[in-house]
Structure formats: structure tokens, C-alpha cells
Biotite code that builds the C-alpha atoms (Angstrom):
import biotite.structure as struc

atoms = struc.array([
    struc.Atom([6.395, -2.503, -3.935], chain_id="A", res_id=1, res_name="UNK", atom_name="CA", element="C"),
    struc.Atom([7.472, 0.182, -6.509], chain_id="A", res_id=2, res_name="UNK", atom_name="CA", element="C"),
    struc.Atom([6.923, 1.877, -10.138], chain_id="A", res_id=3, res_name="UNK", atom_name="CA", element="C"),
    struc.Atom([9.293, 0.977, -12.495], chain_id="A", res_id=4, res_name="UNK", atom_name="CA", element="C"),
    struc.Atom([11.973, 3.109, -11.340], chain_id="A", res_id=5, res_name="UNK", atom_name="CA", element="C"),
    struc.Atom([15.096, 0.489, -12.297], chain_id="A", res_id=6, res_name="UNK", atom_name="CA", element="C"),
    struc.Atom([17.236, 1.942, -9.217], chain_id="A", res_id=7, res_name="UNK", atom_name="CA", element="C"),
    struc.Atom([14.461, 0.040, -7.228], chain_id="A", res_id=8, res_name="UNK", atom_name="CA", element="C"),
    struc.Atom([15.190, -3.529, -8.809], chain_id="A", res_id=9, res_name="UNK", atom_name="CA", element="C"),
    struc.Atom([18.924, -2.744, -7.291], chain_id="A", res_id=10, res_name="UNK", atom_name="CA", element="C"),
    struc.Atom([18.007, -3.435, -4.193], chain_id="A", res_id=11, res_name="UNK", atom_name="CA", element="C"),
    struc.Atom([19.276, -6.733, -2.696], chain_id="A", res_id=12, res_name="UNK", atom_name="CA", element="C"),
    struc.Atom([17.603, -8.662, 0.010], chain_id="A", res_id=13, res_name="UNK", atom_name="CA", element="C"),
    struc.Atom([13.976, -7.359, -0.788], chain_id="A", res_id=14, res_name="UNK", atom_name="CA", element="C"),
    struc.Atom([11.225, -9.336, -2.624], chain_id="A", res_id=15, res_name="UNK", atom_name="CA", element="C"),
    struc.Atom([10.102, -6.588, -5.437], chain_id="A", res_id=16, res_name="UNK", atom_name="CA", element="C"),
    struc.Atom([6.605, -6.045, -6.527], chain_id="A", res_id=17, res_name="UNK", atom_name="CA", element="C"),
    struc.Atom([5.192, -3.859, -9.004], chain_id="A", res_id=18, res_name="UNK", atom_name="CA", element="C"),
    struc.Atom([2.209, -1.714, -8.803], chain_id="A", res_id=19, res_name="UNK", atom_name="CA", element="C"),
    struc.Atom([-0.514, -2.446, -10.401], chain_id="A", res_id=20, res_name="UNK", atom_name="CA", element="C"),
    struc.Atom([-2.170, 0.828, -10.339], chain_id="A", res_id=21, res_name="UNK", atom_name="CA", element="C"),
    struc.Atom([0.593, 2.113, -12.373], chain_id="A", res_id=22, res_name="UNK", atom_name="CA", element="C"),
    struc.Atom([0.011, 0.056, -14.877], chain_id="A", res_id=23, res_name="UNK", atom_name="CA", element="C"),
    struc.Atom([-3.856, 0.732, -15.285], chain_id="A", res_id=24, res_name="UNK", atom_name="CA", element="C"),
    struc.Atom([-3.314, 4.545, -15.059], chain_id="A", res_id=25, res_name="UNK", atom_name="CA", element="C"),
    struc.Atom([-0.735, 4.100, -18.282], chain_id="A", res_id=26, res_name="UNK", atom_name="CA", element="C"),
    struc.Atom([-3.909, 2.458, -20.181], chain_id="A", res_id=27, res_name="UNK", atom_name="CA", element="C"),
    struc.Atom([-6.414, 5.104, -18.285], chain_id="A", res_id=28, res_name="UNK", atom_name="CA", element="C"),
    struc.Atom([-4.285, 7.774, -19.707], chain_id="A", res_id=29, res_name="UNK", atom_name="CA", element="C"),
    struc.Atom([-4.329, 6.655, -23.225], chain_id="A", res_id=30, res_name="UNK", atom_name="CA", element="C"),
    struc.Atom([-8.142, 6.001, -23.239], chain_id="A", res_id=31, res_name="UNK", atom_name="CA", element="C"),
    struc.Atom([-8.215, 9.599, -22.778], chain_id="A", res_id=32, res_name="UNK", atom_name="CA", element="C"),
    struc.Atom([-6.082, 10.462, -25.645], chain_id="A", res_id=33, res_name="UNK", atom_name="CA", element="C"),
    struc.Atom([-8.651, 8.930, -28.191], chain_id="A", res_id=34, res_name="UNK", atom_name="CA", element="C"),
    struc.Atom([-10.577, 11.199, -29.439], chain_id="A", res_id=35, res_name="UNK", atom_name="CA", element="C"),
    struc.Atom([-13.184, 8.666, -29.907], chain_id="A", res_id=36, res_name="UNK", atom_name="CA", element="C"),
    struc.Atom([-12.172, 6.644, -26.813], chain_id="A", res_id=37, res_name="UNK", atom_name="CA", element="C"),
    struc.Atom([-13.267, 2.702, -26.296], chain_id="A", res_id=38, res_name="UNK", atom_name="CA", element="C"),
    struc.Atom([-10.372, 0.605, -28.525], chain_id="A", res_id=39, res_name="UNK", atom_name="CA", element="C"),
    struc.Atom([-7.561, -1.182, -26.932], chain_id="A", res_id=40, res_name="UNK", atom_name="CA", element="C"),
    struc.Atom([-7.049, 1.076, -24.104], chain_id="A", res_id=41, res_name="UNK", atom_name="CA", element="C"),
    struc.Atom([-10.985, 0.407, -22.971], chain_id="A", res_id=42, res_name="UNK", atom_name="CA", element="C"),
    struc.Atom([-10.265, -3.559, -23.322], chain_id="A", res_id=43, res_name="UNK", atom_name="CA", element="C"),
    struc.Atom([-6.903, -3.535, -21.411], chain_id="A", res_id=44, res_name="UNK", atom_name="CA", element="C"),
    struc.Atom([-9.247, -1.536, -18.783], chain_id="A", res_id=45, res_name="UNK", atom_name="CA", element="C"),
    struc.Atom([-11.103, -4.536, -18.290], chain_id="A", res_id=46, res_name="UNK", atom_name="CA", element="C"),
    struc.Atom([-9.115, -6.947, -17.477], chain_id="A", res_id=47, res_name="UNK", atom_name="CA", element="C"),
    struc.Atom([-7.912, -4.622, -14.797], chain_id="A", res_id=48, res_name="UNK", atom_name="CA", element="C"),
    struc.Atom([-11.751, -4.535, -13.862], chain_id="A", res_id=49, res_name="UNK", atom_name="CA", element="C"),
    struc.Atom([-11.956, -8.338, -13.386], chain_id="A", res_id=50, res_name="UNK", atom_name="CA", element="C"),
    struc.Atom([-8.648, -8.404, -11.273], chain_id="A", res_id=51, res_name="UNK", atom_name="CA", element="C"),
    struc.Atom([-9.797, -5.675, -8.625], chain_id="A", res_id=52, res_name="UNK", atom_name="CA", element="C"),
    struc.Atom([-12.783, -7.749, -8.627], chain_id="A", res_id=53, res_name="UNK", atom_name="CA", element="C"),
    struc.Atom([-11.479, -10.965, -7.962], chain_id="A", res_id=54, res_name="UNK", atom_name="CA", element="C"),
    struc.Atom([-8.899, -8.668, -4.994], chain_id="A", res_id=55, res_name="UNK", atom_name="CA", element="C"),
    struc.Atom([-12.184, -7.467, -3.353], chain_id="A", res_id=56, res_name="UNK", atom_name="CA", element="C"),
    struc.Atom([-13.832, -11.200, -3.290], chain_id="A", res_id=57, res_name="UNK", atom_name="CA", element="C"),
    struc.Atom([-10.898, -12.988, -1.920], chain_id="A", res_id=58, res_name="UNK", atom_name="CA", element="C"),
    struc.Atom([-10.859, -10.131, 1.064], chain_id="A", res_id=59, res_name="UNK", atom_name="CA", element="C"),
    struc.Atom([-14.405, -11.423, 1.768], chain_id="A", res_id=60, res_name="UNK", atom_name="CA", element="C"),
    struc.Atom([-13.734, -14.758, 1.682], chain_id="A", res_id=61, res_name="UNK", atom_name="CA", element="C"),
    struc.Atom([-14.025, -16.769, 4.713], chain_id="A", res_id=62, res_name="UNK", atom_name="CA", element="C"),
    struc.Atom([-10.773, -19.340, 5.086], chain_id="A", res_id=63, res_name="UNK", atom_name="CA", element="C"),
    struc.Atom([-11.308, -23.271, 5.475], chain_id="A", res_id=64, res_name="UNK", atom_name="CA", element="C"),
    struc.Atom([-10.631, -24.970, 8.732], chain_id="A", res_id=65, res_name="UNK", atom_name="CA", element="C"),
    struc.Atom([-7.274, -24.828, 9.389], chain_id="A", res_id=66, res_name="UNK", atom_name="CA", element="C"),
    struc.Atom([-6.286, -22.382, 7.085], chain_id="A", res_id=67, res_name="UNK", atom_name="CA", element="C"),
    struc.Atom([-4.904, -18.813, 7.628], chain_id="A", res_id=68, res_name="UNK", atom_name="CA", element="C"),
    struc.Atom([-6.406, -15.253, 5.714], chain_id="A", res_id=69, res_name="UNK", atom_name="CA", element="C"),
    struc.Atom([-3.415, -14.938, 3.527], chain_id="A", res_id=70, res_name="UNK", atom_name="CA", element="C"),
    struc.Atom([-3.354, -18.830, 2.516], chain_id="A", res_id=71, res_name="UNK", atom_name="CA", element="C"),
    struc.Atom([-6.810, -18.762, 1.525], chain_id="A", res_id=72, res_name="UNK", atom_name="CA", element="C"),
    struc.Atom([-6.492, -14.940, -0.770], chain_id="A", res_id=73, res_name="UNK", atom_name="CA", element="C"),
    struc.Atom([-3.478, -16.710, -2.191], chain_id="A", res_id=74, res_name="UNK", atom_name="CA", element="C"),
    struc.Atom([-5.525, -19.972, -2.806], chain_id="A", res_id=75, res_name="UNK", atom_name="CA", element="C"),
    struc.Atom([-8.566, -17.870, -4.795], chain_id="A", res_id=76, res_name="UNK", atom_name="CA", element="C"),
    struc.Atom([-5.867, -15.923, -6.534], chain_id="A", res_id=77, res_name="UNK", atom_name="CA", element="C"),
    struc.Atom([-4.877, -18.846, -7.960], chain_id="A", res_id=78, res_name="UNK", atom_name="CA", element="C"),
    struc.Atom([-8.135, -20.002, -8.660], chain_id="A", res_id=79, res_name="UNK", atom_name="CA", element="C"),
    struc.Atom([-9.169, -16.951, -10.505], chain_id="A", res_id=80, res_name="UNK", atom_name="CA", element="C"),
    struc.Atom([-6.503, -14.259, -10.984], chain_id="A", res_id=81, res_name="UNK", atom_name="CA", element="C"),
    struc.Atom([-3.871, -16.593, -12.863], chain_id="A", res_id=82, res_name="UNK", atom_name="CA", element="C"),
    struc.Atom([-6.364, -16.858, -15.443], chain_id="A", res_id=83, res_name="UNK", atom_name="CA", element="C"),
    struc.Atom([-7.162, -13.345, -15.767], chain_id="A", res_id=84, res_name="UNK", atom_name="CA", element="C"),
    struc.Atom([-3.741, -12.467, -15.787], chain_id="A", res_id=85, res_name="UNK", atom_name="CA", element="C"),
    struc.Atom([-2.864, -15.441, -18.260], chain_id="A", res_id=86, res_name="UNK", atom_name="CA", element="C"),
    struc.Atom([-5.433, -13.719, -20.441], chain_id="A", res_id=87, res_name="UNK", atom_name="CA", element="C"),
    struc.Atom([-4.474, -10.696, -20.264], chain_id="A", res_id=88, res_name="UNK", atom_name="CA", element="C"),
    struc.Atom([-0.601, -11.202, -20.817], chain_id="A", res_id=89, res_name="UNK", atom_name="CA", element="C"),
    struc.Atom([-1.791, -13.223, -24.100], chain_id="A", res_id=90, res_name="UNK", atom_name="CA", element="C"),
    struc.Atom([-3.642, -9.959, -25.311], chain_id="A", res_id=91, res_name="UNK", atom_name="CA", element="C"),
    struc.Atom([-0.583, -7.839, -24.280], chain_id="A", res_id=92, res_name="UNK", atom_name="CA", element="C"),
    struc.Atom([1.256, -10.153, -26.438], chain_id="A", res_id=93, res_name="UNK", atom_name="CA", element="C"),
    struc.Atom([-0.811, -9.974, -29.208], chain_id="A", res_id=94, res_name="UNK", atom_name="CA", element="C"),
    struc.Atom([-1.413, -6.372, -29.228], chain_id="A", res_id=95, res_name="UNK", atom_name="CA", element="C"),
    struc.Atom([2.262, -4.927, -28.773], chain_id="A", res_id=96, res_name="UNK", atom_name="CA", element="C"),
    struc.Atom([3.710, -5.308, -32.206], chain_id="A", res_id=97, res_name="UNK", atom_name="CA", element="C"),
    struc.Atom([0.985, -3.483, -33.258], chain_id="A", res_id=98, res_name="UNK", atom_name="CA", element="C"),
    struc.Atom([0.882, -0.494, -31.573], chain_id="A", res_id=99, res_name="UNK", atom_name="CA", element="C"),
    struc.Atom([3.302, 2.396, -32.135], chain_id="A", res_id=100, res_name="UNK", atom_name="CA", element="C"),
    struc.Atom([5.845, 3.126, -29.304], chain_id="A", res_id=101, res_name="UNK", atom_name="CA", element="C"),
    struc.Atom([5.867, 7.003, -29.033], chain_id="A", res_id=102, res_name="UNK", atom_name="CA", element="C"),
    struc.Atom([2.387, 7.251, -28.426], chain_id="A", res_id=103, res_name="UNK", atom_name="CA", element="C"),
    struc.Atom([0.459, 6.648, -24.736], chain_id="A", res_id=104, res_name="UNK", atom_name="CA", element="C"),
    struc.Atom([-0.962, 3.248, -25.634], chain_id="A", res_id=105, res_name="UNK", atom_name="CA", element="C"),
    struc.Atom([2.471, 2.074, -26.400], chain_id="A", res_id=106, res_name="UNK", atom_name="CA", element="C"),
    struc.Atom([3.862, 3.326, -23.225], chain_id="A", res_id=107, res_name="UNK", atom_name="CA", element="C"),
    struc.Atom([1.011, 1.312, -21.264], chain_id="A", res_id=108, res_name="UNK", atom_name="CA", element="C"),
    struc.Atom([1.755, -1.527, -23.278], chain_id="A", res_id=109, res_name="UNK", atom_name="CA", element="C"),
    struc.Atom([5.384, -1.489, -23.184], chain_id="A", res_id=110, res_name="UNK", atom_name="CA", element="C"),
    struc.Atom([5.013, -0.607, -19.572], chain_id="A", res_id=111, res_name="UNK", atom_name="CA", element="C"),
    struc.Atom([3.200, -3.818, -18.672], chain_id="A", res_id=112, res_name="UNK", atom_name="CA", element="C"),
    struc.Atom([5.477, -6.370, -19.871], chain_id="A", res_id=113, res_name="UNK", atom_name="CA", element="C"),
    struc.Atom([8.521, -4.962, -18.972], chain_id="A", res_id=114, res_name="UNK", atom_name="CA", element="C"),
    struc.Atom([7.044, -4.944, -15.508], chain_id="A", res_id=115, res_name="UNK", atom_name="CA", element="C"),
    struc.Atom([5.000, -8.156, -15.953], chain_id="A", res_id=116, res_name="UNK", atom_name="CA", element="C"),
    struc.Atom([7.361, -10.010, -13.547], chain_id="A", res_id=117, res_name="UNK", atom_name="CA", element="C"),
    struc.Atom([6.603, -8.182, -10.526], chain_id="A", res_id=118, res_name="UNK", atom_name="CA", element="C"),
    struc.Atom([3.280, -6.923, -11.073], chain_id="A", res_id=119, res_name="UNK", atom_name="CA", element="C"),
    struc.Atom([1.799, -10.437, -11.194], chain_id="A", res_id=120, res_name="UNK", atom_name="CA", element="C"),
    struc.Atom([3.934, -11.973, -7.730], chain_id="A", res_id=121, res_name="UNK", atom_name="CA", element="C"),
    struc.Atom([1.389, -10.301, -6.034], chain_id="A", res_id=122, res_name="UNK", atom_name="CA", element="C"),
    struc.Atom([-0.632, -13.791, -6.767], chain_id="A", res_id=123, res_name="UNK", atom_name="CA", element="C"),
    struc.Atom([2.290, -15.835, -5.107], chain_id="A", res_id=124, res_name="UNK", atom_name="CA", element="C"),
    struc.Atom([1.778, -14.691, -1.407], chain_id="A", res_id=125, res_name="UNK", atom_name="CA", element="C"),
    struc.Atom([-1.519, -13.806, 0.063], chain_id="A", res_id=126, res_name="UNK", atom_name="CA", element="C"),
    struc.Atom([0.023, -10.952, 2.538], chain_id="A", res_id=127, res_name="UNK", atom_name="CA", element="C"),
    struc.Atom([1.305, -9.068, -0.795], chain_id="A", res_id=128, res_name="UNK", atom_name="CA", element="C"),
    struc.Atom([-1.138, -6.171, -1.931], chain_id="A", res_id=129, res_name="UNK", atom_name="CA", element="C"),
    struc.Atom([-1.921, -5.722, -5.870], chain_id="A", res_id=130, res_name="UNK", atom_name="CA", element="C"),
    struc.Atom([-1.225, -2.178, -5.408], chain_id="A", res_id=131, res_name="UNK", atom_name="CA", element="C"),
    struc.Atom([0.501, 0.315, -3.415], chain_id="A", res_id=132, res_name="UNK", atom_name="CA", element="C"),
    struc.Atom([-2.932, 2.804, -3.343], chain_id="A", res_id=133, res_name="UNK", atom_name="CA", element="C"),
    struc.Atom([-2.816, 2.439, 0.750], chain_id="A", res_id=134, res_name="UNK", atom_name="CA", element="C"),
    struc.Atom([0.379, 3.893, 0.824], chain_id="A", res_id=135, res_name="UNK", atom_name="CA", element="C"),
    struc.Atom([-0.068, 6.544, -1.671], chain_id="A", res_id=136, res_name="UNK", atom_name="CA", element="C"),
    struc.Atom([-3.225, 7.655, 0.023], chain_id="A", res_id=137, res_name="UNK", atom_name="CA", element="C"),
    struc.Atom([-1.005, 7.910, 3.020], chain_id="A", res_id=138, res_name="UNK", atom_name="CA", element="C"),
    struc.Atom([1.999, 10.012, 2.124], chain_id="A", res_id=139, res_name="UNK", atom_name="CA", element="C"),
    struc.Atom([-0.120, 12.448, -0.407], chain_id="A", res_id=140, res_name="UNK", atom_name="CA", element="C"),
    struc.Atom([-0.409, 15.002, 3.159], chain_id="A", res_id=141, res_name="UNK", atom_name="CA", element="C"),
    struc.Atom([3.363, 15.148, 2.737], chain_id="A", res_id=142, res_name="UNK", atom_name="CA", element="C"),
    struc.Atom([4.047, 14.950, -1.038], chain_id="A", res_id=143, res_name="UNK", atom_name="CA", element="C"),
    struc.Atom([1.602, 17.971, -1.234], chain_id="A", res_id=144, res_name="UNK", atom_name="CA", element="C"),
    struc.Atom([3.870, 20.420, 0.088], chain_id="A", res_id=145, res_name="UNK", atom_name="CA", element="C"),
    struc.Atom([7.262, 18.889, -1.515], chain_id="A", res_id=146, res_name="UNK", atom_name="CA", element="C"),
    struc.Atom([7.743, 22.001, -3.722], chain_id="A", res_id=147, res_name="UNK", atom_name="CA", element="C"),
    struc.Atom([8.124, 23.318, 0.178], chain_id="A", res_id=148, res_name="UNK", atom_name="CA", element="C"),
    struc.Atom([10.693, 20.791, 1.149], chain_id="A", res_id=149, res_name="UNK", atom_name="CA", element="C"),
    struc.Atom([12.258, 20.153, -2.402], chain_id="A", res_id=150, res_name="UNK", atom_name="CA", element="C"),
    struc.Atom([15.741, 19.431, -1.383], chain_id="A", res_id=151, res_name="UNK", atom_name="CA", element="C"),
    struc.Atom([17.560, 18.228, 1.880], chain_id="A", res_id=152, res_name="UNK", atom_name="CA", element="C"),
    struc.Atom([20.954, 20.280, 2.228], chain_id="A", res_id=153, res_name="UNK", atom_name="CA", element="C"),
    struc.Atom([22.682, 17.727, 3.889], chain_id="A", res_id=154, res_name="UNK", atom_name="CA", element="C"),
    struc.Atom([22.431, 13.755, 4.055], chain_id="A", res_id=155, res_name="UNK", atom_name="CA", element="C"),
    struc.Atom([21.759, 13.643, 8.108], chain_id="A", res_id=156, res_name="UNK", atom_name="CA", element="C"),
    struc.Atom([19.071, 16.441, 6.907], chain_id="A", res_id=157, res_name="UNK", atom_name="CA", element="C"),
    struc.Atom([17.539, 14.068, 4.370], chain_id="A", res_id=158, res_name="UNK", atom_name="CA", element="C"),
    struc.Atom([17.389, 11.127, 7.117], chain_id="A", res_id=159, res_name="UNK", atom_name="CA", element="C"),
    struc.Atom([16.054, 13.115, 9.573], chain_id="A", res_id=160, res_name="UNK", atom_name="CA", element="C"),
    struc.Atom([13.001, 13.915, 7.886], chain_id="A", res_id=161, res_name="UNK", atom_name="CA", element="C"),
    struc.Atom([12.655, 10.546, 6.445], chain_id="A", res_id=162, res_name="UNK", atom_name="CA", element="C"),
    struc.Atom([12.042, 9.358, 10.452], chain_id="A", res_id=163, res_name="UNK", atom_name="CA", element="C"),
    struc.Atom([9.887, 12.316, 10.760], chain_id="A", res_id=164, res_name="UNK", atom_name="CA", element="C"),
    struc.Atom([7.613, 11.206, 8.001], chain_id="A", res_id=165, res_name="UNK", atom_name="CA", element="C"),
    struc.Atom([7.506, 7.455, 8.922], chain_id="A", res_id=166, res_name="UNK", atom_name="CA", element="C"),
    struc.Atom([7.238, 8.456, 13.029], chain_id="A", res_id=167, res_name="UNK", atom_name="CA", element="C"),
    struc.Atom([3.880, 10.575, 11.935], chain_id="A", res_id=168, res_name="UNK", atom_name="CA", element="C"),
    struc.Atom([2.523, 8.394, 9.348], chain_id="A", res_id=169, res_name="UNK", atom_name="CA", element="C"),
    struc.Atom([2.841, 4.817, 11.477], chain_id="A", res_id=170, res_name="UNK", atom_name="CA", element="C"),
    struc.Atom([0.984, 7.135, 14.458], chain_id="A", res_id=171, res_name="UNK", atom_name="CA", element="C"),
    struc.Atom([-1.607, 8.048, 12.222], chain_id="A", res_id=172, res_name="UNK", atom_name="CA", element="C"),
    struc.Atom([-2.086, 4.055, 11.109], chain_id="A", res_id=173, res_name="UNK", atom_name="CA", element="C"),
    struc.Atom([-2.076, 3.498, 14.982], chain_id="A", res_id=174, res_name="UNK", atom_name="CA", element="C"),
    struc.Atom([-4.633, 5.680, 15.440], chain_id="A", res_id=175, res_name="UNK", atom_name="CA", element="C"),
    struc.Atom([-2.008, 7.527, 18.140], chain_id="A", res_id=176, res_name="UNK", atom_name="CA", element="C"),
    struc.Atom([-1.962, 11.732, 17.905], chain_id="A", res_id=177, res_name="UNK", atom_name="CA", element="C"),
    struc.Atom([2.158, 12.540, 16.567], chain_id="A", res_id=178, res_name="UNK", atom_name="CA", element="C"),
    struc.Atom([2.433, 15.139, 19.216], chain_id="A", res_id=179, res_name="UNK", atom_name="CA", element="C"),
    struc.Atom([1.394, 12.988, 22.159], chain_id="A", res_id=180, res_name="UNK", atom_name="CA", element="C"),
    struc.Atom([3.827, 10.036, 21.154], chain_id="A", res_id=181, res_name="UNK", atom_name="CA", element="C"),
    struc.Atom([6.904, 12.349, 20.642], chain_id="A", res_id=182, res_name="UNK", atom_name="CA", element="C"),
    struc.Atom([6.123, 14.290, 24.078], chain_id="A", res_id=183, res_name="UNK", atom_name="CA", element="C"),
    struc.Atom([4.870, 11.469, 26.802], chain_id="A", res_id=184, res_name="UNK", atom_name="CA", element="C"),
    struc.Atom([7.269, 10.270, 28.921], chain_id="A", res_id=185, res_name="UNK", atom_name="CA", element="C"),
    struc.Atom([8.537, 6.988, 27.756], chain_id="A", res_id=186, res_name="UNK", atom_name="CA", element="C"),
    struc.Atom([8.175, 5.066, 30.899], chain_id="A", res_id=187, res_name="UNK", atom_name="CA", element="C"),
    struc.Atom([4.540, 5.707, 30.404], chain_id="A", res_id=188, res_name="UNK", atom_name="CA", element="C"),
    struc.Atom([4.528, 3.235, 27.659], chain_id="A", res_id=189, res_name="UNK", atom_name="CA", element="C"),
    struc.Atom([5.676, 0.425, 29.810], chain_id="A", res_id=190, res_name="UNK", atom_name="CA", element="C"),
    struc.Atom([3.901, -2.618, 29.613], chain_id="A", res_id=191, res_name="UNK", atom_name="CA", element="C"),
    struc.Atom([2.106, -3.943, 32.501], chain_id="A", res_id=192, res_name="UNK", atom_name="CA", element="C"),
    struc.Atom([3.499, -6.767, 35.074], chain_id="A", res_id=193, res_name="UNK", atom_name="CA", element="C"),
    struc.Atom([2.933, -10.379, 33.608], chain_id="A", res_id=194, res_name="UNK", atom_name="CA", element="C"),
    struc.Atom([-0.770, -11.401, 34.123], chain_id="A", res_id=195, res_name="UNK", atom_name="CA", element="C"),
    struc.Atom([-2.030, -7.726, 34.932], chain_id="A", res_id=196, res_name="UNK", atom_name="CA", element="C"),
    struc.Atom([-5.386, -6.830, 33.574], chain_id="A", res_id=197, res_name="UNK", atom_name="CA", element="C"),
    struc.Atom([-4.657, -3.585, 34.121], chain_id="A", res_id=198, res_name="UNK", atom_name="CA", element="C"),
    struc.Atom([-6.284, -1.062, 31.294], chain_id="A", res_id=199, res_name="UNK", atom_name="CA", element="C"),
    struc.Atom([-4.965, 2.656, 31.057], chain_id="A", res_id=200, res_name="UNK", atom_name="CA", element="C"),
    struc.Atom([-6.319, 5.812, 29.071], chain_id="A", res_id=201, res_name="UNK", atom_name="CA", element="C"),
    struc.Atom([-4.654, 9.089, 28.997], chain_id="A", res_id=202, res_name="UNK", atom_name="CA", element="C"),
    struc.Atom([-6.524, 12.173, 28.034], chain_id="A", res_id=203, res_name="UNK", atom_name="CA", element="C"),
    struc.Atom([-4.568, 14.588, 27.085], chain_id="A", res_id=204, res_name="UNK", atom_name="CA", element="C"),
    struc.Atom([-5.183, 18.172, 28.900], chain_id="A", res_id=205, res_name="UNK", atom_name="CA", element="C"),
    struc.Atom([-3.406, 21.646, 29.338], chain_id="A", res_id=206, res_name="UNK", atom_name="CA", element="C"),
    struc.Atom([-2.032, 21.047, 32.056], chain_id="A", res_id=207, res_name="UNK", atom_name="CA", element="C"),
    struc.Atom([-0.813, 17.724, 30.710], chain_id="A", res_id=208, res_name="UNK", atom_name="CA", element="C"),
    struc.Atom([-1.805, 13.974, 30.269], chain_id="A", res_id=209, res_name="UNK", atom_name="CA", element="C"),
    struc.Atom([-4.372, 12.129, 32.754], chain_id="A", res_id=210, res_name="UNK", atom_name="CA", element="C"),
    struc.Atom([-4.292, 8.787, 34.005], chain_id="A", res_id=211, res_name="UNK", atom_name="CA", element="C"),
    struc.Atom([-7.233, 6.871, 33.953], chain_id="A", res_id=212, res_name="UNK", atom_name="CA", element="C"),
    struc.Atom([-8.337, 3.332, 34.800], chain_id="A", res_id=213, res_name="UNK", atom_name="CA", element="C"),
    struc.Atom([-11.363, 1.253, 33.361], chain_id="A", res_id=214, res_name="UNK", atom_name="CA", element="C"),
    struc.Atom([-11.900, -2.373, 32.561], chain_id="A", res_id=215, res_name="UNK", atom_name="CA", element="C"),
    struc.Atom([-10.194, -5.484, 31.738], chain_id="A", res_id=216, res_name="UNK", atom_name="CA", element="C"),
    struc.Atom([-7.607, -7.331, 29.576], chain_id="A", res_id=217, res_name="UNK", atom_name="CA", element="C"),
    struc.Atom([-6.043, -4.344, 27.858], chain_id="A", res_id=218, res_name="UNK", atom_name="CA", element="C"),
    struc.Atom([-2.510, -3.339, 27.487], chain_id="A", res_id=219, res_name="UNK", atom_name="CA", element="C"),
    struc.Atom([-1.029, -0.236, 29.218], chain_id="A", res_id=220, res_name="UNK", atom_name="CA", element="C"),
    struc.Atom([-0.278, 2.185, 27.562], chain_id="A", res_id=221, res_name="UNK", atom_name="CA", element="C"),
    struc.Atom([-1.373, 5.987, 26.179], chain_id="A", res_id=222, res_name="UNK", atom_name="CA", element="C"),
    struc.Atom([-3.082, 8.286, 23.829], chain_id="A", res_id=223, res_name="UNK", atom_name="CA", element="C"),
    struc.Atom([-5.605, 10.784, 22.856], chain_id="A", res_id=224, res_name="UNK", atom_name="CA", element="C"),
    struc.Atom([-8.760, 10.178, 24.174], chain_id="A", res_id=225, res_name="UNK", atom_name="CA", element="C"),
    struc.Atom([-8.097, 6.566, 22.829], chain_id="A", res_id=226, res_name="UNK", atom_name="CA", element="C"),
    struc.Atom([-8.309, 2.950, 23.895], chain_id="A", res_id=227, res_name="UNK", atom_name="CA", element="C"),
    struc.Atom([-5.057, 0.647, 23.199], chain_id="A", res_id=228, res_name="UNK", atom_name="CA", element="C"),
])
């Protein structure tokens, strides 16, 4: 999942989505630029409104016997965000001719259909997000400092902090502490004989990391005053 950067849509082998956040923050910023606000920019905003809507139901709803999370979002998608979407591409339609190009409503505009194709495959597969926000949220800590960090001098430089940044942000999904996973042993993380209900937490001291046993049915392994 990507903006519309067109260097993206060169990549082979990958199933592309588009953002949909992008899109609504195009129409969010030209609903600011009225001086009056409300118009097409506020009407656009509502479709967006229903879609999130329909996104947050079909995480809530409960599958039918038989049937797995993803098949049933993709099922309700279909049931209610083709419309929407239908709809709204209709509207988008209607409305571009209309609008002038150098100005932000024609950006969002022009933005949205160009990009229609991938924002709306979102609805084909029930394990594809309508947005990229999660991720977003989750590399801000780094893009924060990037004035810091502008440029890598060399390629093996610009690698090596690309597995820096996805080694510290998949720990910090995991719920593991960065410094503990790049510093334990590895044969700590060794999983347990076949059958063992063995369950291991580490708590990590001055002096080092202890071993501790409690309880049942739990993989081996470590962290920081965690449970794996």
C-alpha cells in the first residue's frame, strides 16, 4: 500500500493498493481553502464518512459458521462499500469537468480517479486495510528526526538503517524491548522440546537477564518483564 508515487506501480510481483487516507486529506485540504467552507469538498468528505463507517462495522462483525474474519469483512464490503464507492466514483465523475485543475479541489479530484484502481481493491480481499494510518502512526518516531538522518552516504549505509528501522519497529508491534532482542543470546530464543509445556520469563536486570518459570502451555522464549 502506497501514495501515488508512480515509481511504486513499478514494482513487479506485489499486489498495489492505494491509500485511502491520502485521498480524503486532498479533499480535507481543500475544504479548508474555502473561505466559506461546506461545497464539494464537504460532500466528497462524506462519502469518506460512510466508508470508515462501514470499515469499523465489518471489524465488529461476527463471521458465519464456517467462515474465516477476512471472508466475512470482504463479504460486508461487498454488501455495503461497493455501493458507497459506486456512488461516490459517479459523483467524482460528475464533478471533475467542472472543477478547475490548479486549484486544491482539483488536485483531490484528479487525485482520486487516477488512483481509483487501487484505492478501491481494498474491497477485494478482507486481509487488505483501507488505509495505511497503522503504519504511518508507526514510523512518525523515525520520520521526526529525518532532517537528522537526511541522506545515507553510501548504499550498504542506506540498507543498514533500513533493517534498523524495521528490527525496532516489528519489536515494538511484538511488544519485545529493541535493546533486549539485539543483546540476548540467541540460543535463548530456542523453542522448547516437542510437547513441553514449559513457560519462560526473563526480567531483565543489571547484572543481566533472569530466568524464570511459571505456568503452562506457553512458548519459550524472552523479554522485558513480558509474557510470550
Amino acid at each position: 500500500m502506497s501514495g501515488g508515487y508512480t515509481a511504486w506501480r513499478t514494482l513487479a510481483g506485489a499486489t498495489h493498493l492505494g491509500c485511502m487516507t491520502h485521498s480524503r486529506r486532498r479533499f480535507v485540504d481543500a475544504l479548508k481553502a474555502r473561505k466559506k467552507g461546506g461545497g464539494p469538498p464537504e460532500q466528497e468528505l462524506k462519502f469518506f464518512e460512510q466508508l470508515y463507517r462501514i470499515e469499523s462495522q465489518a471489524r465488529d462483525k461476527t463471521p458465519d459458521a464456517g467462515e474465516t474474519k477476512a471472508d466475512c469483512i470482504r463479504r460486508f464490503r461487498q454488501q455495503h462499500s461497493l455501493p458507497v464507492l459506486i456512488a461516490l466514483k459517479s459523483w467524482l465523475d460528475d464533478i471533475a469537468p467542472k472543477v478547475v485543475p490548479d486549484t486544491k479541489l482539483g488536485d483531490a479530484v484528479s487525485y482520486t480517479l487516477n488512483q481509483w484502481e487501487y484505492l478501491t481493491r481494498y474491497t477485494e480481499d478482507g486481509r487488505m486495510p483501507i488505509d495505511n494510518n497503522l503504519l504511518e502512526r508507526d514510523i512518525r518516531i523515525f520520520a521526526t528526526g529525518r532532517k537528522s538522518w537526511l541522506f545515507s552516504d553510501t548504499v550498504d549505509g542506506a540498507k543498514a538503517s533500513a533493517v534498523v528501522y524495521s528490527l525496532m519497529l516489528t519489536c515494538r508491534a511484538c511488544g519485545i524491548e529493541p535493546l533486549a532482542y539485539g543483546t540476548v543470546p540467541t540460543s535463548w530464543c530456542a523453542s522448547p522440546a516437542a510437547g513441553s509445556t514449559e513457560r519462560v520469563h526473563v526480567t531483565r536486570r543489571r547484572s543481566g537477564f533472569r530466568w524464570r518459570q511459571q505456568g503452562e502451555g506457553r512458548r519459550r522464549c524472552w523479554s522485558s518483564r513480558r509474557w510470550c
